[in-house]
Backbone as a chain_set.jsonl record, in Angstrom:
{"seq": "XXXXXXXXXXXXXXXXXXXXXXXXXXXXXXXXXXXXXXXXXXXXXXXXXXXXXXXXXXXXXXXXXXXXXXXXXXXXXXXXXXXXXXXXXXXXXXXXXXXXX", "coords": {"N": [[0.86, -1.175, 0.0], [0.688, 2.175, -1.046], [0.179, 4.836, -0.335], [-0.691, 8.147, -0.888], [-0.454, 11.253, 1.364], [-2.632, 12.773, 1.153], [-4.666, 11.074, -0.057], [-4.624, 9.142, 1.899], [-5.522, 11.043, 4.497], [-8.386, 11.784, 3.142], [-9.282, 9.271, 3.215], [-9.465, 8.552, 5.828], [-11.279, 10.882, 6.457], [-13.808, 9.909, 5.006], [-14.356, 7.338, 6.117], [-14.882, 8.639, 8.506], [-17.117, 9.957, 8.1], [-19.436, 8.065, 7.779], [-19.12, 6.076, 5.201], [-18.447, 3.012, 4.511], [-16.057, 0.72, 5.101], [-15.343, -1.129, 3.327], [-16.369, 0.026, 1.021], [-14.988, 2.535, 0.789], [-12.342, 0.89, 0.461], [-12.814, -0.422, -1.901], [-13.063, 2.059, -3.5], [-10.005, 3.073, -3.491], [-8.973, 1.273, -4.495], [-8.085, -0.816, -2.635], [-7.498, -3.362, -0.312], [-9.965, -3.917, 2.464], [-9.188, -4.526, 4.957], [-6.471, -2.745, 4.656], [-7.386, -0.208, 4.622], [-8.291, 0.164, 7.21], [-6.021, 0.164, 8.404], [-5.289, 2.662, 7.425], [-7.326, 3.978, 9.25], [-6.164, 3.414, 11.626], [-4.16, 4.408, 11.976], [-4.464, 7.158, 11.24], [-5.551, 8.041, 12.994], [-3.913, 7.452, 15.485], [-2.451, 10.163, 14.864], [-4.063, 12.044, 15.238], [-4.577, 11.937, 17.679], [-1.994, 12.214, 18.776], [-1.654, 14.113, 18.111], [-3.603, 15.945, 20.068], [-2.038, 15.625, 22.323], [0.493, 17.355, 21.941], [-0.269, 19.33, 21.282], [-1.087, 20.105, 23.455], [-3.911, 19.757, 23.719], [-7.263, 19.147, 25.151], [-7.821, 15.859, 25.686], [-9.653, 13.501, 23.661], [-11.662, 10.394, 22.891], [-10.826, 9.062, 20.179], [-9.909, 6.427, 19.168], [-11.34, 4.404, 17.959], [-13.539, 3.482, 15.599], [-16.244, 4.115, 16.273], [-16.124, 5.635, 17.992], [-14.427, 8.306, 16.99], [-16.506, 8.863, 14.834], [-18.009, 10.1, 16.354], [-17.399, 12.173, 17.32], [-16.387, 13.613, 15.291], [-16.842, 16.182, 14.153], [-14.857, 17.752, 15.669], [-12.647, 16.276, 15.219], [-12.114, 16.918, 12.305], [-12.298, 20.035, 12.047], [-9.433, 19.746, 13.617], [-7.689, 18.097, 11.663], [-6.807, 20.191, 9.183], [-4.128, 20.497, 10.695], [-2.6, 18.759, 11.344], [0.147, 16.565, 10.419], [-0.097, 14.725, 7.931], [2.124, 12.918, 6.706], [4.936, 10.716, 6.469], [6.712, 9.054, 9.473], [4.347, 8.032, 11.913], [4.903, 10.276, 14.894], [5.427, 9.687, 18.145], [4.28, 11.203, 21.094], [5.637, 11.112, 24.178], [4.228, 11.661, 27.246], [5.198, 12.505, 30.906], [3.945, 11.627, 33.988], [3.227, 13.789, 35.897], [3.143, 16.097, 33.837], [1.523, 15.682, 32.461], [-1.069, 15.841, 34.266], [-0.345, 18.582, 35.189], [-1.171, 19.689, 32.123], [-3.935, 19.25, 32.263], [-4.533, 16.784, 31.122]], "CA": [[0.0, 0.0, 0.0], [1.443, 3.462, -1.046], [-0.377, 5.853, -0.458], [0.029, 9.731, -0.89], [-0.744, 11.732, 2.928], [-3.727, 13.562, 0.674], [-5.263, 10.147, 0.125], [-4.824, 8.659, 3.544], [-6.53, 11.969, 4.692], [-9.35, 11.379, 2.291], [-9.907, 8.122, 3.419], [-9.854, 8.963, 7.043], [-12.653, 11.443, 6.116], [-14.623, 9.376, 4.506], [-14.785, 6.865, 7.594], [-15.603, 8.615, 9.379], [-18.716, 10.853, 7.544], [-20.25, 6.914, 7.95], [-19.152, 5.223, 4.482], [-18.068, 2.074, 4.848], [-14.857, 0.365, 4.892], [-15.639, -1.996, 1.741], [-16.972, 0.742, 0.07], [-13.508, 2.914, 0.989], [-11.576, -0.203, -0.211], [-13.173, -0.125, -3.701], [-12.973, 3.212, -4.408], [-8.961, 3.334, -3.93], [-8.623, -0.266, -5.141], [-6.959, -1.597, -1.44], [-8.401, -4.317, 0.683], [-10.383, -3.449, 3.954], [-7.635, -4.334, 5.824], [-5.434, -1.778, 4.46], [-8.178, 0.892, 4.847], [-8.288, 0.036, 9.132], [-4.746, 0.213, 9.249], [-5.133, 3.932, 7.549], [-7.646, 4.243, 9.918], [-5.731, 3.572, 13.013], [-1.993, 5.438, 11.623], [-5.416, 8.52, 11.172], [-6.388, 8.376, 14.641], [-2.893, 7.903, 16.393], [-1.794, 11.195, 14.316], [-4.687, 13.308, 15.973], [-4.134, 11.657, 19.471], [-0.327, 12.69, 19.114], [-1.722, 16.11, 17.553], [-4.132, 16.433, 20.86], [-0.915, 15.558, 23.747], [1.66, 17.687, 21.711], [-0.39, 20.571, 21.498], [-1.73, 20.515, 24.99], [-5.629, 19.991, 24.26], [-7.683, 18.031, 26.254], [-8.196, 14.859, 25.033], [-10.911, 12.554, 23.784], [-11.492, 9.138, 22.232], [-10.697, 8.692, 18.903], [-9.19, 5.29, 18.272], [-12.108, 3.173, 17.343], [-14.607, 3.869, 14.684], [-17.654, 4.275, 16.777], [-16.128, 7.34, 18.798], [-14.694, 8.847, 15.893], [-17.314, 8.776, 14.082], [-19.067, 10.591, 17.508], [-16.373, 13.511, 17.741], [-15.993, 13.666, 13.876], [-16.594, 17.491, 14.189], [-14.124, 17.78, 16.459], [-11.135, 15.879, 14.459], [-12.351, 17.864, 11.294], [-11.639, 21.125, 13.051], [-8.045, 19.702, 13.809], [-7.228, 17.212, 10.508], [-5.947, 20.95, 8.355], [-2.656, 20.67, 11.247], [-1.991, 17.151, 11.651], [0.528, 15.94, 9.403], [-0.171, 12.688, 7.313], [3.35, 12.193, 5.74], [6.224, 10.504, 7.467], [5.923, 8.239, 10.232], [4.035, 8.754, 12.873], [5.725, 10.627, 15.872], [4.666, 9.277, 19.459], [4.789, 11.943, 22.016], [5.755, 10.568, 25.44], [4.171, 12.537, 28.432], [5.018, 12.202, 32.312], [1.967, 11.773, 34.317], [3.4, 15.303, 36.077], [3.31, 16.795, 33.157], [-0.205, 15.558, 31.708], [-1.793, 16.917, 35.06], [-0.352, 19.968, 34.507], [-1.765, 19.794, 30.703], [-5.238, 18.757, 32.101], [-4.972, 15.824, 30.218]], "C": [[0.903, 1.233, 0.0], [0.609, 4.542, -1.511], [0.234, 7.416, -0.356], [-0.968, 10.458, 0.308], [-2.295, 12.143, 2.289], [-4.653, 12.207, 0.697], [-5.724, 9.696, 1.48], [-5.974, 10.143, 4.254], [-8.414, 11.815, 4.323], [-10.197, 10.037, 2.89], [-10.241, 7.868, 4.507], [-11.278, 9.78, 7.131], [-13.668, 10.909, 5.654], [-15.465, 8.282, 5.756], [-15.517, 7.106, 8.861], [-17.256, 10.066, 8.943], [-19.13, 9.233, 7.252], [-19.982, 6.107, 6.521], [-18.067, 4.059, 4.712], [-16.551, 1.564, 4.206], [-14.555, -0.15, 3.586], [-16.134, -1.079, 0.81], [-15.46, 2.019, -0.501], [-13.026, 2.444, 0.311], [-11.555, 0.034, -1.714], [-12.988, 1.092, -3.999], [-11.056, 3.662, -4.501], [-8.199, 2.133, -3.879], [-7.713, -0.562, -3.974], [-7.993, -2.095, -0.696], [-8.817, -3.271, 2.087], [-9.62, -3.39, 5.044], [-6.662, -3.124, 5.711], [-6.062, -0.282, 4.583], [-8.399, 1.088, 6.398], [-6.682, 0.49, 9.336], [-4.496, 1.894, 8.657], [-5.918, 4.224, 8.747], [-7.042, 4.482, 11.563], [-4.648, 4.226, 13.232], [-2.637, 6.908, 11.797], [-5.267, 8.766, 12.982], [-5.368, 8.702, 15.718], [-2.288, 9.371, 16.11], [-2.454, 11.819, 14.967], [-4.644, 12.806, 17.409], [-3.053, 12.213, 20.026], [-0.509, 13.884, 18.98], [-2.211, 16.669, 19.27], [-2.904, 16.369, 22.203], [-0.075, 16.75, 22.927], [0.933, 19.178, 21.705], [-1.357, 21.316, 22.62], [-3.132, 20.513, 24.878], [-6.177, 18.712, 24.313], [-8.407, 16.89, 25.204], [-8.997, 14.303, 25.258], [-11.002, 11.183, 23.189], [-11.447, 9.349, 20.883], [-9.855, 7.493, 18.108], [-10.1, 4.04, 17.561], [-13.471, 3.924, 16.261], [-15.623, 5.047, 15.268], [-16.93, 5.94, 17.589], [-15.034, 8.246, 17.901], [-15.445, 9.311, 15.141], [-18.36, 9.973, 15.047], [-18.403, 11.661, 17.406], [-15.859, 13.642, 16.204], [-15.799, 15.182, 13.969], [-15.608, 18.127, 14.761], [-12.949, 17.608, 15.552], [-11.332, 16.996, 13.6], [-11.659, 19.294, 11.15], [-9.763, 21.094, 13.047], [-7.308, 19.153, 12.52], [-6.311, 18.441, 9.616], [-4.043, 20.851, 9.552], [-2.231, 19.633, 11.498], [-1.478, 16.808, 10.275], [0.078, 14.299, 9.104], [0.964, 11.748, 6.41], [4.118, 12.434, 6.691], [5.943, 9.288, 8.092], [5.754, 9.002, 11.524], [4.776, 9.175, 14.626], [5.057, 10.507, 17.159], [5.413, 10.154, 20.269], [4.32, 11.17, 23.632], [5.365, 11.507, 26.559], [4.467, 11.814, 29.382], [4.03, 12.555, 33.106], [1.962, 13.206, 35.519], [3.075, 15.873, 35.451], [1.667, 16.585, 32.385], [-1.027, 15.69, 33.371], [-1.75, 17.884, 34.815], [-1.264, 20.962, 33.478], [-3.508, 19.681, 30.993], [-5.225, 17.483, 31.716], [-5.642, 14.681, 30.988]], "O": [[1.763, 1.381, 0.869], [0.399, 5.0, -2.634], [1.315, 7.762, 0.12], [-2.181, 10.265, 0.222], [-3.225, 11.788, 3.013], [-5.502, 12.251, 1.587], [-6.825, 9.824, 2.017], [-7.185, 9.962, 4.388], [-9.36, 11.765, 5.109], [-11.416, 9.885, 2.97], [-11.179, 7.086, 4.662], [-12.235, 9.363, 7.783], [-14.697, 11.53, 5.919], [-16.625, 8.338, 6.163], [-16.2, 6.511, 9.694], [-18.028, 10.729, 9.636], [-19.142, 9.137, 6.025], [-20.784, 5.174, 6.52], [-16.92, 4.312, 5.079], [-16.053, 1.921, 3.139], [-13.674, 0.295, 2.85], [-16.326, -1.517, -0.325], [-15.07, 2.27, -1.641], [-12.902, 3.038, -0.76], [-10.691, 0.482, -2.468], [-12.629, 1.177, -5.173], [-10.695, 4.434, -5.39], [-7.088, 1.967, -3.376], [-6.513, -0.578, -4.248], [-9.07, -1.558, -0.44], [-8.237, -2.288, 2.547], [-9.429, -2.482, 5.853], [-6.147, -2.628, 6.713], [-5.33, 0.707, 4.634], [-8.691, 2.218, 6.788], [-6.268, 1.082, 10.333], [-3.625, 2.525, 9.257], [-5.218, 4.839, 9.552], [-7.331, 5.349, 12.388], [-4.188, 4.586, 14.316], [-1.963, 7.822, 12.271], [-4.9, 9.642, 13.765], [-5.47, 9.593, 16.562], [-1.633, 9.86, 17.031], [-1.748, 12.537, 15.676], [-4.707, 13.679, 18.274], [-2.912, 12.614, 21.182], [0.185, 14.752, 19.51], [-1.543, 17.544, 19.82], [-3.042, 17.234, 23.068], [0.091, 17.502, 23.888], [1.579, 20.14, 22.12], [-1.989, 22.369, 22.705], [-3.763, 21.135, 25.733], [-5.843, 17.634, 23.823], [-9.221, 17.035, 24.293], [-9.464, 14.173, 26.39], [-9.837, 10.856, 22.962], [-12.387, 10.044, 20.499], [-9.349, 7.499, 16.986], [-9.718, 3.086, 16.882], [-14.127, 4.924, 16.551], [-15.789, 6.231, 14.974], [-17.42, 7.069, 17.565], [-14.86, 9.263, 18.571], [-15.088, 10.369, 14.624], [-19.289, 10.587, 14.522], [-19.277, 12.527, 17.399], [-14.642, 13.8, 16.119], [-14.634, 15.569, 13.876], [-15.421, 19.259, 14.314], [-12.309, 18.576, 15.141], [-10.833, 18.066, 13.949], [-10.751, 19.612, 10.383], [-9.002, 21.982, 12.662], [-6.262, 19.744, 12.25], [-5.201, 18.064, 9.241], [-2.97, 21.152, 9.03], [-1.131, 19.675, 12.048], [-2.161, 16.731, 9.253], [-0.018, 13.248, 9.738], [0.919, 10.673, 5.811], [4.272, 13.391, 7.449], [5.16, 8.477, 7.598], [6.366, 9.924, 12.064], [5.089, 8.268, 15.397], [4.075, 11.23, 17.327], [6.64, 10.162, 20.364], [3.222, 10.827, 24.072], [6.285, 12.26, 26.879], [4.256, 10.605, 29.279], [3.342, 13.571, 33.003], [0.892, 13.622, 35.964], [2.378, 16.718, 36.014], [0.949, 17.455, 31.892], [-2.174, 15.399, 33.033], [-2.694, 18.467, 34.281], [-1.774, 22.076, 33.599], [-4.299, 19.975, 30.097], [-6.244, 16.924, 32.12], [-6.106, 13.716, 30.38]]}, "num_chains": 1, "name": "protein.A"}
């Protein structure tokens, strides 16, 4: 699977405005499988976006609450990069009190 960040984006969006995975799949010719695993590389990118830039976090790793806080990601998806790999920010649980988190 080689996708371009604009795609992966795309296909994150689509997921979560309710069309389906198999339907995803077909339209950029890659198995369902390979459309979950954009889904979950999507979700860790705005999880890492919400710790790194200090705002209070919410669920977004599974469909169903995605799909619930869609307006929310939306909002954030123009500053979250989608090219590279993804960068895991490590907090100390000092430091995510601090943050609210």
């Amino acid at each position: 699977m080689n996708l371009k960040p604009e795609e992966r984006e795309l296909i994150y969006r689509n997921l979560l405005n309710g069309v389906s995975a198999a339907q995803v799949a077909t339209a950029f010719h890659i198995t369902e499988s390979e459309v979950m695993t954009v889904f979950k590389d999507a979700s860790l990118r705005v999880a890492n976006h919400l710790i790194t830039e200090a705002i209070p976090w919410f669920p977004c790793q599974t469909l169903k609450d995605a799909r619930a806080r869609r307006m929310q990601i939306f909002q954030l998806l123009p500053r979250v990069s989608f090219a590279g790999p993804v960068g895991i920010t490590c907090v100390r649980t000092a430091d995510a009190a601090r943050m609210a988190l």
